[in-house]
N, C-alpha and C positions, 0 to 999 in steps of 0.2 A: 504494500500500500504506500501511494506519494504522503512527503511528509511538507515541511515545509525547505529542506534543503531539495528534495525534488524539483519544487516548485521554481528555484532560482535558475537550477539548472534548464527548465522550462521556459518561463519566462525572463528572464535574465537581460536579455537581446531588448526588452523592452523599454524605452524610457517613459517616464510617467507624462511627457507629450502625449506618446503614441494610446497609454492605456492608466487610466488614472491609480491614482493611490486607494488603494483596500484592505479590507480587514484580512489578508494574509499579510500585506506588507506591515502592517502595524504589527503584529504578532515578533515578525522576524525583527523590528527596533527593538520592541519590548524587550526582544530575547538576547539583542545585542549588548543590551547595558548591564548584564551578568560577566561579561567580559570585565578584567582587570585592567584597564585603559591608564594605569598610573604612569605617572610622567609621560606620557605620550599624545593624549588630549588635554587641550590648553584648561584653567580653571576658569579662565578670562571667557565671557559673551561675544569681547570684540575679536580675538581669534579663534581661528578654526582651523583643521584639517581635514583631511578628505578621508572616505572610509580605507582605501587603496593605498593613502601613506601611512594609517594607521598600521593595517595589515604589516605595509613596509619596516614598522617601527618594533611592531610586537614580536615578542620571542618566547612562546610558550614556555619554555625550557627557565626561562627566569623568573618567573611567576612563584611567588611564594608559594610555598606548599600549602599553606593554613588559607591559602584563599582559593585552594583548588578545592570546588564542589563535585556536584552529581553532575552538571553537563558541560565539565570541562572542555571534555574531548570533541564533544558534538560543535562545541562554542565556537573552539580552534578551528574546524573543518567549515563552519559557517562564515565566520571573517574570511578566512580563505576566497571561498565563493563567492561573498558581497562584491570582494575587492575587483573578480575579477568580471564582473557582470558590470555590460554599459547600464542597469537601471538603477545599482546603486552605489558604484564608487566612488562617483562624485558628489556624492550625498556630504555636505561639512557638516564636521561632530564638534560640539564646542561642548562649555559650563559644567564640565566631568568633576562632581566630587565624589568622594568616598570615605566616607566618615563612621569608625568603629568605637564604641565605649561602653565597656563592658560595668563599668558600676553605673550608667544611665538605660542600660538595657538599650544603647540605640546603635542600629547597626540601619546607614543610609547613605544613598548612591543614585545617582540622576547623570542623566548626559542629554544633549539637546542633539538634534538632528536637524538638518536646514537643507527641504528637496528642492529641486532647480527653482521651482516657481516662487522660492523665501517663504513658504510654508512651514514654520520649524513643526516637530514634532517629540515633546519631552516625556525623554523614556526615565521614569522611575523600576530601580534594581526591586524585585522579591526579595526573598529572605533566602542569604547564602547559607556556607558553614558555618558562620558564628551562631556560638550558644544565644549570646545578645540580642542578635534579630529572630530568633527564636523564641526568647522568653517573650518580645514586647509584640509579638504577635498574640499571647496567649493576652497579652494585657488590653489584648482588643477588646474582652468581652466585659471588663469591668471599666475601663477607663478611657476617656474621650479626649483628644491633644496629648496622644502619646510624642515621643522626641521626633520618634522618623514621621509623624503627621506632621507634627510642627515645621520640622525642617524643607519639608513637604510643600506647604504654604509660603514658607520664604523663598524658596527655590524660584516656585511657580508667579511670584510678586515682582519678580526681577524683570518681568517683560515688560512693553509697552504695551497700552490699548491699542495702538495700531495695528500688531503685527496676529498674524494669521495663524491660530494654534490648533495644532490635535494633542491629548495629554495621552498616556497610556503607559500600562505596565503588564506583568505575572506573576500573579501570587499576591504576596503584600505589595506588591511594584501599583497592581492594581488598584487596591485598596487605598494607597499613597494618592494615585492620577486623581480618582475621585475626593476622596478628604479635601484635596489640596485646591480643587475646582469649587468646591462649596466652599471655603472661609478665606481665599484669596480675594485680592482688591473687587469689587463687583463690574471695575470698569474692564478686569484682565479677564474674567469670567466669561463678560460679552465676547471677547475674542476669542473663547476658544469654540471648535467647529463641532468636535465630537471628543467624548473621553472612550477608550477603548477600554475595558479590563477584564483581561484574562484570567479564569479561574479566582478570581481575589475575594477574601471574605469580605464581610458585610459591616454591618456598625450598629451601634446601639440607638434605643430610642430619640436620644436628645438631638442625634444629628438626621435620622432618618426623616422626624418629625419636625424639622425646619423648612421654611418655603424655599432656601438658598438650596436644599436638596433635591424638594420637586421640581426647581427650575431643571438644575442639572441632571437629575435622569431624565427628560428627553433629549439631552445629549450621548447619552450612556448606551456605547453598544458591547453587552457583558456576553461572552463567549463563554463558557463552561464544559467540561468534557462529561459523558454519562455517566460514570462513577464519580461525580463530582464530590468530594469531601472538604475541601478546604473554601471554595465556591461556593458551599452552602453552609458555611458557618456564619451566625448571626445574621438583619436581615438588609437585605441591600434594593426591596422595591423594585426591582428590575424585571425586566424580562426575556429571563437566559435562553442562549442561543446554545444547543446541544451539540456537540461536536461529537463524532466516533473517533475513537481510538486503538493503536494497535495493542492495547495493554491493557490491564485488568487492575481494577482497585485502586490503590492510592498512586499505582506507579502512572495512572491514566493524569495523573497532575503535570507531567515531565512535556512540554509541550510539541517535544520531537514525535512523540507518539499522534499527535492529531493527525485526522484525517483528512486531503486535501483534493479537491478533485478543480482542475484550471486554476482558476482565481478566487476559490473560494473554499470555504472548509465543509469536509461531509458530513449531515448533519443528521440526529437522532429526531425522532417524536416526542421520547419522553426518555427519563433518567434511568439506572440500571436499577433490578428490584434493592440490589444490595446496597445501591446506593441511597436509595430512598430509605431501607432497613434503620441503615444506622442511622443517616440525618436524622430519623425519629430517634432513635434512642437516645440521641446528644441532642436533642432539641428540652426535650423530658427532661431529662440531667439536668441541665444547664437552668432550666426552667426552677428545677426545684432549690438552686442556689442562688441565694441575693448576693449583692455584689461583693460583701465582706469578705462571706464564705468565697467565693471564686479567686479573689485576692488572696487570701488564704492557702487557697489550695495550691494556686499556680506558684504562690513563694515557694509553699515545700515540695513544690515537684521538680523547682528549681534552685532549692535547697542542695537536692538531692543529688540533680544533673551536676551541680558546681561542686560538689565533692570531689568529684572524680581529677578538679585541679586541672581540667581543660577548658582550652576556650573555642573549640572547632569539633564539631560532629568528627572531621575525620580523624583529629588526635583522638576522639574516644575509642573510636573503629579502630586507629593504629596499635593502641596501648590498650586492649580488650581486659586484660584478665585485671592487671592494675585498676580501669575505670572501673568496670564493671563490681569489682570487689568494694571500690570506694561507694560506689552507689548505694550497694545493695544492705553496708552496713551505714551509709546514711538512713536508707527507709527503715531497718530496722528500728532506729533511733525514735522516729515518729511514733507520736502515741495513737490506738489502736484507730481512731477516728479517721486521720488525716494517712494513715495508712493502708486502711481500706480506698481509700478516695482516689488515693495514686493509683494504687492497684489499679484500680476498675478505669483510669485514664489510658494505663496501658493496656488493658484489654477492649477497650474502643480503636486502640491505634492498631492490635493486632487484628479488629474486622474488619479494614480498609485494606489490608493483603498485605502486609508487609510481615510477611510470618517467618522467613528467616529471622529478621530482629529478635523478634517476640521467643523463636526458640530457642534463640541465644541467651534472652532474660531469664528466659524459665530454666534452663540448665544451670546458669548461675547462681537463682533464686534455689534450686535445691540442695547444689553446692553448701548454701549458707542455711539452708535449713529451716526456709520458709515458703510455704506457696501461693502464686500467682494464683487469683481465682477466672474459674473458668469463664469464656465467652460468652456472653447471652444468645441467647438462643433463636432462633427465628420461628414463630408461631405458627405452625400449617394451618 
């Protein structure tokens, strides 16, 4: 099945003269600002580079380790291809930050795109390796002007009224385009044309329930895959567009797996049953916790995660038995209440399909002489 490096190699030949800009092209920004672009895109608005001298500049091979995620490889192969395609190497990449801080839980990244016709288009980063952007996503469900929203809205305040915007992102990237469209200048707001967001969660009452939010969802074109899980956390008012994917479960987040047919993504009727399964069951959950409790819980789950003395998913993956040992007599630590609680977070993570993980946990977890409680069950 085409994915969206397909796609380039497909249309590529194209310039956005010939065939205008779409929600595949927007996808492929989004996905471009997971690239580690340090010192090689300007911080400055007033210069720019090209995506082709970008390419030129980068060298995978120096790329810190701790900022190599899950679609490193795919990324590499993607810049590759941009560069060497007339529809987008001359695409100028400006306004690249990338900002980590592990005691503010903010982990955030923007780069600006500018296609021929001075239509920029600002791609906000999802949530990499770091534990950071990790936690302050869970902190979506209790708290409103988290760091990377903030940062989010200052980014996006730096334009003029004049100039001609699309905002977009994947993942939290998503989640960021829109925050930052609803409490940005109201005069920057007017300019933007459309916010794209990729699989990104949603947000609480106070911001849903604003008029600066029903403006901008009919600007909102939200993509989502059929196993959606991260896309359907909290609620975002929209009206998701189902994409097929070649993967099952949470892996169907990874955007390389969507399905593309020409210039445009294949699309579903309706969501997978599994996927609907568990949204309910985390809808429930979540339901029955007020905000304290949810703050609460997400401290000591990342109480627990910060034991381990890492700050990158993949150091925990590198260093298993070490992290995993620190984890697991952190939770022990927690009193029976907030220990169950965890438990039962990672037995939701383990029904979105990432069951290698989870086997990993529960091997550990009886190593140390305690157990993981089982999945819930699906009701015939």
């Amino acid at each position: 099945m085409a994915n969206m490096l397909d796609y380039i190699d497909w249309r590529g030949d194209l310039g956005f003269e010939r065939d205008a800009f779409n929600e595949v092209d927007a996808l492929i920004l989004a996905q471009l600002s997971y690239i580690v672009f340090d010192n090689i895109i300007p911080e400055s608005f007033e210069q720019s580079v090209t995506i082709r001298s970008a390419f030129e500049k980068y060298n995978p091979e120096k790329v810190d380790e701790k900022q190599v995620f899950f679609s490193f490889e795919q990324d590499t192969v993607l810049l590759k291809k941009l560069a060497g395609s007339n529809r987008f190497a001359d695409i100028a990449l400006s306004g690249y930050t990338n900002r980590v801080d592990a005691e503010k839980a903010l982990q955030f990244s923007a780069l600006t795109c500018t296609l021929p016709d001075g239509t920029k288009y600002i791609a906000f980063r999802g949530t990499d390796g770091n534990i950071a952007g990790w936690k302050e996503d869970f902190n979506f469900s209790f708290m409103t002007g988290t760091p990377a929203q903030l940062c989010a809205v200052e980014y996006l305040d730096r334009f003029s009224p004049s100039d001609s915007l699309y905002v977009g992102g994947h993942s939290k990237g998503a989640n960021l385009a829109v925050y930052a469209c609803v409490f940005c200048s109201s005069d920057i707001a007017k300019s933007v044309k459309k916010v794209f967001a990729f699989d990104g969660p949603g947000f609480r009452e106070d911001v849903t329930g604003t008029k600066r939010y029903t403006d901008i969802v009919k600007k909102i074109t939200a993509i989502v895959p059929r196993s959606s899980i991260i896309g359907q956390l909290l609620d975002s008012k929209t009206e998701n567009k189902i994409v097929l994917s070649t993967e099952h479960g949470i892996l169907q987040h990874f955007a390389y797996t969507w399905r593309i047919i020409g210039k445009h993504f294949e699309y579903a009727e309706d969501f997978s049953p599994s996927s609907i399964f568990v949204n309910k069951v985390m809808d429930q959950w979540f339901s029955e916790l007020d905000n304290k409790t949810r703050q609460t819980l997400f401290e000591s789950i990342f109480d627990v995660i910060e034991a381990s003395e890492k700050n990158t998913i993949k150091e925990i993956e590198d260093h298993k038995f070490s992290s995993y040992t620190a984890i697991l007599m952190a939770l022990a630590k927690l009193d029976a209440k907030r220990q169950k609680a965890v438990k039962k977070a990672l037995s939701l993570l383990a029904e979105t399909g990432r069951e290698t993980l989870m086997q990993e946990l529960e091997n550990a977890a009886q190593n140390a002489k305690f157990t993981l409680p089982a999945l819930p069950q699906k009701k015939s």
